[in-house]
C-alpha positions as CSV (number, residue, x, y, z in Angstrom):
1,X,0.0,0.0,0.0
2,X,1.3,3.7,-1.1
3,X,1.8,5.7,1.7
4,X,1.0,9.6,1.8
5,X,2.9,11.9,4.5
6,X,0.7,14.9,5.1
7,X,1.9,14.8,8.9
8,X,4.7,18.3,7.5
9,X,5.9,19.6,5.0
10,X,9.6,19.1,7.4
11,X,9.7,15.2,5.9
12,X,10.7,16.6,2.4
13,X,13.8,14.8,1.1
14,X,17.0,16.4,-1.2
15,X,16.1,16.1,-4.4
16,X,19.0,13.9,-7.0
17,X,19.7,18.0,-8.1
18,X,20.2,18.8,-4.7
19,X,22.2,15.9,-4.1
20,X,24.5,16.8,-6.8
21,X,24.8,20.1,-5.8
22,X,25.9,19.2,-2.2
23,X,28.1,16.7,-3.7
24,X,30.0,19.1,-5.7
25,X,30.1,22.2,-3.2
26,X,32.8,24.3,-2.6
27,X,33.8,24.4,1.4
28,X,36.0,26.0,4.2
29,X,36.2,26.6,7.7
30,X,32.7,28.5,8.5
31,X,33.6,29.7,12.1
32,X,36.6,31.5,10.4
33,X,33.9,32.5,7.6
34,X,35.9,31.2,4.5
35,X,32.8,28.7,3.8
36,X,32.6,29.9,0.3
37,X,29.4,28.2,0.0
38,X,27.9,29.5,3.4
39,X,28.8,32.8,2.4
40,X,27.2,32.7,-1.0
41,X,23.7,31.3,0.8
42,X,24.5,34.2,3.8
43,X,24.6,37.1,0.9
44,X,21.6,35.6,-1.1
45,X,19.2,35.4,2.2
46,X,20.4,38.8,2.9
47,X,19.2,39.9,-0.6
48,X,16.2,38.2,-0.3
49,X,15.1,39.9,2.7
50,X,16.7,43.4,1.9
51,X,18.6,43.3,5.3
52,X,22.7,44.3,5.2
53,X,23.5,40.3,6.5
54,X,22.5,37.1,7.2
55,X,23.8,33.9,9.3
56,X,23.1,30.2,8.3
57,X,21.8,28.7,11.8
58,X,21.0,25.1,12.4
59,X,17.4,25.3,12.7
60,X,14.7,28.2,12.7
61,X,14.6,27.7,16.5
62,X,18.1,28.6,17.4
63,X,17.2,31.6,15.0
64,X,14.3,32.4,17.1
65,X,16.2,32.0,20.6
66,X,19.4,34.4,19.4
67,X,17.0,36.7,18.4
68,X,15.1,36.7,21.6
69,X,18.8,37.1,23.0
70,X,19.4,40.1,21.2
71,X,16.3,41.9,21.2
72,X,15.3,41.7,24.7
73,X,17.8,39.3,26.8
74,X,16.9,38.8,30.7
75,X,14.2,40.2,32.7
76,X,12.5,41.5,29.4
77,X,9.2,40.0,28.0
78,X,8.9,39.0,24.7
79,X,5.2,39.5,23.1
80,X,4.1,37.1,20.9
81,X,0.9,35.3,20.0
82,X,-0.5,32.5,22.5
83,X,-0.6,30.0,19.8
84,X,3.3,31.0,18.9
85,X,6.2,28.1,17.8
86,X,8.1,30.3,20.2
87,X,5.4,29.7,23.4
88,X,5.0,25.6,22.6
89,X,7.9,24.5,20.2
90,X,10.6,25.3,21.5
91,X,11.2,23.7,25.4
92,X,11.2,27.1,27.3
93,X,14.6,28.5,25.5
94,X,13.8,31.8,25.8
95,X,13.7,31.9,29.5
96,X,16.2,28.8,30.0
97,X,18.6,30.0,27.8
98,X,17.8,33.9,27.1
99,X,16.3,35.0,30.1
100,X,13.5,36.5,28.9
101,X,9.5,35.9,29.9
102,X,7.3,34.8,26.6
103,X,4.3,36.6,27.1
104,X,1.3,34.6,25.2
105,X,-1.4,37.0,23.6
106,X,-4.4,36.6,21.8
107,X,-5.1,37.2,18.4
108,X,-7.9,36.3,15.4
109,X,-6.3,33.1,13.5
110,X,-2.5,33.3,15.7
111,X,-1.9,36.9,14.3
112,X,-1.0,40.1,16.4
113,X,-2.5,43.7,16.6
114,X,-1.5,46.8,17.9
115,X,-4.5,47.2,20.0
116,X,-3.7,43.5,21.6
117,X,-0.4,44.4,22.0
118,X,-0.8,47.8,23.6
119,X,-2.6,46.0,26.0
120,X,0.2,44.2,27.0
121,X,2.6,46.8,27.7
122,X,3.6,47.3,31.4
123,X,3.6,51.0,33.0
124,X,6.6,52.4,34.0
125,X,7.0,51.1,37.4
126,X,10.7,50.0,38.6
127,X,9.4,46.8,40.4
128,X,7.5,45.5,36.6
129,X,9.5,43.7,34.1
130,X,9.7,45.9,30.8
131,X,8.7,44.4,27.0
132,X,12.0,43.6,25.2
133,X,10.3,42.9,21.6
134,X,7.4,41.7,19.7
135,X,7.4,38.4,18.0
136,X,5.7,37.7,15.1
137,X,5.2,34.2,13.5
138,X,4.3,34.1,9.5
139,X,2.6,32.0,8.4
140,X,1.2,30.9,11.8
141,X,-1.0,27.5,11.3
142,X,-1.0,28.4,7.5
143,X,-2.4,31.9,7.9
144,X,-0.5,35.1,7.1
145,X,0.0,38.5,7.4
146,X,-1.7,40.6,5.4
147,X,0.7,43.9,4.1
148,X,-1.5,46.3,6.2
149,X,-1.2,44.2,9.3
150,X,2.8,44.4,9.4
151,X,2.7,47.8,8.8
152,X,0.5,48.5,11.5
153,X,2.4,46.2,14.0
154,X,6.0,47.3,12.7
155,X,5.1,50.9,13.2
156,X,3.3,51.0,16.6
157,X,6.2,49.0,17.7
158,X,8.7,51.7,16.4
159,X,6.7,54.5,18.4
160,X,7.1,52.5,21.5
161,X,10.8,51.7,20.8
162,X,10.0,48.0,20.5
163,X,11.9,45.6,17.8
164,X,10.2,43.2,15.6
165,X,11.2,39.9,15.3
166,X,9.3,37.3,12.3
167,X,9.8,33.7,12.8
168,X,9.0,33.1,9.1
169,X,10.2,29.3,9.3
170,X,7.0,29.5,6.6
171,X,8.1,33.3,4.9
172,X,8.2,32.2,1.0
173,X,4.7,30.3,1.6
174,X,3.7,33.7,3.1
175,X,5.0,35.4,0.0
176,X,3.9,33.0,-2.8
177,X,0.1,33.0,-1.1
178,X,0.2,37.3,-0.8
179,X,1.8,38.0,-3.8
180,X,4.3,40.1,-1.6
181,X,7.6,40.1,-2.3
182,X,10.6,38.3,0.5
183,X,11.9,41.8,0.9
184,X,8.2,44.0,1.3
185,X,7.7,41.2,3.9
186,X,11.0,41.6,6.1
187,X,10.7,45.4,5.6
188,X,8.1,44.7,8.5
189,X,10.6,43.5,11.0
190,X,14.1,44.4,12.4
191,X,15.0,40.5,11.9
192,X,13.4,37.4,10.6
193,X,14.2,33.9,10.4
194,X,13.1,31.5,7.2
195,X,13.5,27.8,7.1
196,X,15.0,25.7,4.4
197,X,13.9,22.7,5.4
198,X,10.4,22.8,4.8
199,X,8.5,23.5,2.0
200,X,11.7,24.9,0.0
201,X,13.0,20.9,0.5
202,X,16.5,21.1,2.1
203,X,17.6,18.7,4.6
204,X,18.5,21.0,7.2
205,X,19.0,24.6,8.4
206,X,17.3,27.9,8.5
207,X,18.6,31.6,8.1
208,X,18.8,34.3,10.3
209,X,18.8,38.0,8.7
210,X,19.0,41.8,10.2
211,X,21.4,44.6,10.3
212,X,25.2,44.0,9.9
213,X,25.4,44.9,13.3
214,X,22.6,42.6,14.7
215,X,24.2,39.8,12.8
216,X,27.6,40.6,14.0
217,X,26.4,39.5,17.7
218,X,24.2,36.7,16.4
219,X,27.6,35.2,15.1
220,X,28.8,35.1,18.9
221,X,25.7,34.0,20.1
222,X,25.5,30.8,17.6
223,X,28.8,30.3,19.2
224,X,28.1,30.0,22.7
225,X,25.0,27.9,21.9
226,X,27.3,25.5,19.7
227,X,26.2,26.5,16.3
228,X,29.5,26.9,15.2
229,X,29.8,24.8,11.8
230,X,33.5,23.8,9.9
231,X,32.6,22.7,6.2
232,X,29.1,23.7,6.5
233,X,29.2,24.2,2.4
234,X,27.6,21.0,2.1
235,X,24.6,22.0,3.6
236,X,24.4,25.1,2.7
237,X,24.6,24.2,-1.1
238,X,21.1,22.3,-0.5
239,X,19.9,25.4,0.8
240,X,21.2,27.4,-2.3
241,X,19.9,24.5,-4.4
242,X,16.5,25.0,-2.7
243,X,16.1,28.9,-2.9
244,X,17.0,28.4,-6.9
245,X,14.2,25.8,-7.8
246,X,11.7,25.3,-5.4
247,X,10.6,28.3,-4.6
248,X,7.8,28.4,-7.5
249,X,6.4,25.5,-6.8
250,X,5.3,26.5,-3.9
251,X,2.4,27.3,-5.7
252,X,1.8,23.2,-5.8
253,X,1.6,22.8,-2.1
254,X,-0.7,25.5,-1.7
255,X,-3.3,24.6,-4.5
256,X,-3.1,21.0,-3.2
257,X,-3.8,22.2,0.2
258,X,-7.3,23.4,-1.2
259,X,-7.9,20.5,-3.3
260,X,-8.3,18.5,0.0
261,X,-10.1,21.1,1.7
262,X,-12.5,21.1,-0.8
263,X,-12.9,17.3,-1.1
264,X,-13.3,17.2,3.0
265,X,-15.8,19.8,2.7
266,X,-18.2,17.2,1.0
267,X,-17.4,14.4,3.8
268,X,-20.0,14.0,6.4
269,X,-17.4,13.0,8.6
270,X,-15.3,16.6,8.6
271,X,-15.9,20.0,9.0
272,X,-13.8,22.2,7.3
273,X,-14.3,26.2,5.5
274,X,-12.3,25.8,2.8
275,X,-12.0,29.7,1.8
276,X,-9.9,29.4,5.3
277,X,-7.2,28.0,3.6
278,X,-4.4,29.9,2.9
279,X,-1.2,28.1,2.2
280,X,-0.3,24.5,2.5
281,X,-1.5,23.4,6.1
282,X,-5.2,23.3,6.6
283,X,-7.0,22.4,9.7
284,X,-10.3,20.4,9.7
285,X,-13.0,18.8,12.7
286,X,-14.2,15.7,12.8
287,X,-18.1,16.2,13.9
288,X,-18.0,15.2,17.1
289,X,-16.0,12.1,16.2
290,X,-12.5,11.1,18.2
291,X,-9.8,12.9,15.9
292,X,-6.6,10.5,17.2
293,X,-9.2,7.6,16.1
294,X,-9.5,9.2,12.9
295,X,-6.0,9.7,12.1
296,X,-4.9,6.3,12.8
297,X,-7.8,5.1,10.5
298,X,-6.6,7.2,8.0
299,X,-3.2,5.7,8.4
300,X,-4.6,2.7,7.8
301,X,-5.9,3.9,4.3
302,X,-2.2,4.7,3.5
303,X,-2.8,8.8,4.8
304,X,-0.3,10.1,7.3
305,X,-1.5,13.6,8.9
306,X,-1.8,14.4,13.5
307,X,-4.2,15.5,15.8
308,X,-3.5,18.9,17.0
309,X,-5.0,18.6,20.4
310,X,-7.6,21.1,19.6
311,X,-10.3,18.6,18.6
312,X,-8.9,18.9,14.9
313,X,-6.6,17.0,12.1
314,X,-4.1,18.9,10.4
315,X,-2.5,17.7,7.3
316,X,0.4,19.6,5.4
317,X,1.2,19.6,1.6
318,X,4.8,19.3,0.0
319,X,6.7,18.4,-2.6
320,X,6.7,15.1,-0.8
321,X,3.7,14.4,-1.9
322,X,2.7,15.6,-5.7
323,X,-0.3,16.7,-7.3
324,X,-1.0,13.4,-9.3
325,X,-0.5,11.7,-5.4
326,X,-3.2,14.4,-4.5
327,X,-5.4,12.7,-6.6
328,X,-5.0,10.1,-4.9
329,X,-5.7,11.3,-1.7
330,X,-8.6,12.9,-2.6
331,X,-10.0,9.7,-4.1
332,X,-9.4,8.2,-0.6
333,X,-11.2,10.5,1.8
334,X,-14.1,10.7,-0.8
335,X,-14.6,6.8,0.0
336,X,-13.5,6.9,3.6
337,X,-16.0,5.9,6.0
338,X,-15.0,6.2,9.6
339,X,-15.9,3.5,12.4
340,X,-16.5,4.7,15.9
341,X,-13.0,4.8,17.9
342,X,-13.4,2.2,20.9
């Protein structure tokens, strides 16, 4: 039986091109910075984003936590969204590690506003911890920011002397869903973070882009949490590999994100709004029936996708799973006929 992975769009494996690529890259000593390979990937994320540098990082996490480090450190708060990767992804870092207090806020659909924010904000008494930074997340579940919304975040934060940081582990879906560019994106935030390991199909690593300064200090940071890399060019030539061919396809995931929405929108057995689908992860309930029953009936039909512990099933499209596979999956959930969970 054929097996489908909706579960992420993480469990994308290196194309034979990208294999290739990584095979025949160029490499150095990347703590001294003569990575040659690194520093090509470094100058093209920088470009992307229209920030002065960037740092290759192991993951979009350690990206997240240096930031944190930077922007506000210990005793600050950081404000970010309740639902945030930041708040349940990533085992307490920012207050074991940076010493800061992840304040969780609410928000329609994971996203931040000024008037949510505002509310957050602690007078000026010498006994209250102060905010260190905002914390944005895009896509968050799927969903992202509109243009309007980052400019209203980005500049309230600038009145209150606040900086913004994006977790965009998800920033070219963002962009290919939007039709904003990479660069009108980050113009929203005084760093940001994108992943190469998702939908863009690397095998590992995320980068970290700001100001040179910023990214001066992030270097030392990555350091002393023992991101320091040696021939890292090998790596980072997946990641080059990645930003210079999947990045259109993107389109793919996104359409075949809707194509299921659609189908589970005519299944008695879900409940899903499929204009609500933005990107490549969509969310759907199950009527009252036992979603972790659900999913592992699925799996028994050959479909791979989680619970969510909020009474709903999320699945994720990537190139991991093509449109003609789509099909496929489609076909399934049309004849799929739950049994109730014991």
């Amino acid at each position: 039986m054929k097996t489908y992975d909706l579960r992420s769009d993480t469990i994308t494996r290196p194309s034979l091109g990208m294999r290739k690529a990584m095979m025949r890259a160029d490499v150095g000593d990347d703590v001294y910075g003569e990575d040659p390979t690194v520093n090509k990937l470094q100058e093209m994320a920088a470009a992307l984003t229209g920030k002065k540098d960037a740092l290759f990082v192991s993951s979009g996490s350690m990206g997240n936590l240096i930031s944190i480090f930077l922007h506000a450190g210990s005793g600050k708060e950081v404000l970010t969204h309740k639902d945030s990767h930041i708040i349940h992804h990533e085992l307490s870092s920012a207050s074991a590690l940076a010493g800061s207090a992840l304040i969780g806020l609410d928000g329609e659909r994971g996203k931040l506003s000024p008037e949510t924010i505002e509310k957050a904000l602690r007078p000026d008494i010498y006994y209250m911890p102060k905010s260190g930074m905002i914390e944005i997340e895009n896509t968050i579940g799927g969903v992202y920011y509109r243009g309007d919304e980052l400019k209203a975040i980005f500049e309230f934060a600038r009145k209150k002397g606040l900086p913004v940081h994006m977790d965009g582990a998800r920033l070219f879906n963002a962009s290919e869903a939007s039709g904003m560019s990479i660069k009108k994106i980050a113009s929203y935030a005084n760093s940001v973070t994108f992943c190469l390991s998702k939908g863009l199909g690397a095998p590992v690593g995320s980068l970290l882009c700001g100001s040179s300064k910023f990214i001066k200090h992030a270097r030392r940071i990555r350091k002393m949490l023992g991101g320091g890399t040696r021939q890292a060019g090998i790596i980072a030539a997946a990641g080059i590999y990645a930003l210079e061919h999947n990045v259109e396809r993107l389109k793919d995931d996104r359409e075949n994100a809707m194509k299921i929405a659609e189908t589970l929108s005519s299944c008695s057995w879900a409940r899903i709004d499929p204009a609500e689908v933005e990107t490549n992860i969509l969310f759907f309930g199950t009527k009252g029936r036992d979603p972790e029953g659900i999913v592992d009936q699925l799996k028994r039909k050959g479909i791979l996708c989680g619970a969510d512990g909020k009474n709903t099933i999320r699945m994720v499209t990537s190139l991991a799973v093509p449109s003609e596979d789509i099909e496929d999956v489609c076909k399934i959930l049309k004849d799929f006929k739950p049994v109730k969970s014991r």
